[in-house]
N, C-alpha and C positions, 0 to 999 in steps of 0.2 A: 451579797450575791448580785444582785444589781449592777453596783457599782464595776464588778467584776464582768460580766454580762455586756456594760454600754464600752469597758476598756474594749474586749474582743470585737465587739463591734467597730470599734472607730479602727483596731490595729486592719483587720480583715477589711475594709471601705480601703487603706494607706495601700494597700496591697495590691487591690485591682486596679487603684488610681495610678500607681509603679507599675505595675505592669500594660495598661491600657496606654501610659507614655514611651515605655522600652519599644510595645510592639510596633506604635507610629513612628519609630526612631528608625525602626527596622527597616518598615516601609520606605520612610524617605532614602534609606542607604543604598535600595535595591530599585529605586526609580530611575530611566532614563528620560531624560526631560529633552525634547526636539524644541525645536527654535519656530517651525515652522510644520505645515502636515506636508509641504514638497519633502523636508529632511526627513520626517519620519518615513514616507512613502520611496525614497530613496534609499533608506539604509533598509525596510523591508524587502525590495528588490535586489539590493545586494545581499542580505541573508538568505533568497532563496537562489539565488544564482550560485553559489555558495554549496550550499546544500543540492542544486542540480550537480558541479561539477563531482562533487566527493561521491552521489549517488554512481554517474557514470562511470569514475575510476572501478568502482565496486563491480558494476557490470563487466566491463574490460576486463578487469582480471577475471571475473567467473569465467566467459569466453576464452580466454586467451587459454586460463587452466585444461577444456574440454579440446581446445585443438581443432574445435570447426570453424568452417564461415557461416559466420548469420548474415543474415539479410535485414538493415534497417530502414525503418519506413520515418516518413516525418512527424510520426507522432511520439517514436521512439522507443516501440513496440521491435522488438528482434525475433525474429523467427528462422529457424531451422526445419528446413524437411528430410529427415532421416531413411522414411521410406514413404515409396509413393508407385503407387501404380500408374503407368503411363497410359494403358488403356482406357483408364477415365479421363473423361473431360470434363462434366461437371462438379462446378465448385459451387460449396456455397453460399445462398444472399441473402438479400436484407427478407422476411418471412415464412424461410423455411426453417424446419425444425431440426434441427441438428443434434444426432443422437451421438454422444463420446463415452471414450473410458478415456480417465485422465486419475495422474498424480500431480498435486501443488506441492510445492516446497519451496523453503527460503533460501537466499542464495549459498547460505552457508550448509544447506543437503538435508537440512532439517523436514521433513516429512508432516505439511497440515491438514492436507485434506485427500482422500483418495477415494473411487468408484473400487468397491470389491470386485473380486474375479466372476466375470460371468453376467458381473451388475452393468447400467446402464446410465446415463445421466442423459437428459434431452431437456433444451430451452429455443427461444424461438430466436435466432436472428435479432439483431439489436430490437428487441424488443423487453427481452425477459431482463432480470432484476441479477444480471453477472458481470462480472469484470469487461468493460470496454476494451479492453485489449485481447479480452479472449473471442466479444462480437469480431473486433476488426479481426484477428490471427485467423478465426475457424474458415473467411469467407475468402481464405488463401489457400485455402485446401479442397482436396477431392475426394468423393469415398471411397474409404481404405487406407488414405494419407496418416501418415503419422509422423507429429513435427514436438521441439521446443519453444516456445513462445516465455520472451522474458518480457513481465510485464514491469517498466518504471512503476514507483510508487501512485503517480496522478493518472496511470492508466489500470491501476488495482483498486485499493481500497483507500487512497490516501493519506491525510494525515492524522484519518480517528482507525486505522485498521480497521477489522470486520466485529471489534471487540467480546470476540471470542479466543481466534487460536492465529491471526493476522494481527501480527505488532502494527505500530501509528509508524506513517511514511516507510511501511516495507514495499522493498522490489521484491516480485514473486514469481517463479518458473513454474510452469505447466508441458507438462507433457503429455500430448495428447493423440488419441487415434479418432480417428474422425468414420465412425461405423456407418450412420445411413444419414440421408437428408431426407424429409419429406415435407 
């Protein structure tokens, strides 16, 4: 019994010492090795440049699909105002409270977040804890405006999503009505 006993032992010790070698084998097949951190820091910039242009095409065609003109800004935040009232002139800024109804969706029509009928949503002007592109989008608008704002992924939730119902590096559309500021 013993003897039987110290066999399985030494087969089971063969086994993880096999496999403890496979997986470093693994590791090294899946390593890329830079020369330098300028090459690494180089090919990182070409991977997000990369990923910037495919992200654009993606937006392009959303646009293109809808048939309006947006308006890009340099942070590359797009916005559309659908309707708007002329008789307002106040828009607005940086600590006012901006009360919305809005629909989020992804660029493919998918539906993640929405204010119910009747509901309300209010944050402060770059202050509160929202998407960057919806501080800069809201402080283009007037009350009673109601626009598209496509936000780039680095002006959403970048490349961890909201790790709820916001995929990693999603571009995401907001459609919003811009009810009161105060």
């Amino acid at each position: 019994m013993l003897k039987n006993s110290m066999h399985s032992g030494v087969i089971f010790l063969l086994a993880i010492v096999f496999l403890a070698c496979q997986d470093q084998k693994n590791q090294a097949d899946n390593e890329v090795l830079f020369s330098s951190k300028n090459e690494f820091k180089q090919s990182m910039i070409a991977s997000h440049q990369n990923y910037l242009q495919k992200e654009k095409a993606k937006i392009d065609a959303y646009i293109d699909s809808l048939g309006v003109l947006f308006q890009k800004s340099g942070t590359g935040l797009r916005t559309y105002i659908y309707d708007t009232d002329s008789l307002k002139v106040r828009r607005a800024k940086r600590g006012d409270i901006a009360v919305v109804q809005y629909q989020l969706s992804l660029l493919d029509g998918e539906e993640i977040y929405a204010t119910e009928e009747g509901e309300f949503q209010e944050f402060l002007v770059d202050f509160d804890d929202v998407e960057r592109g919806l501080h800069e989008g809201i402080k283009q608008l007037k009350v009673g405006d109601k626009a598209i704002f496509i936000l780039p992924a680095h002006m959403a939730h970048g490349i961890t999503g909201d790790q709820i119902q916001i995929p990693p590096q999603a571009t995401i559309v907001y459609d919003v009505h811009l009810i009161a500021i105060r």
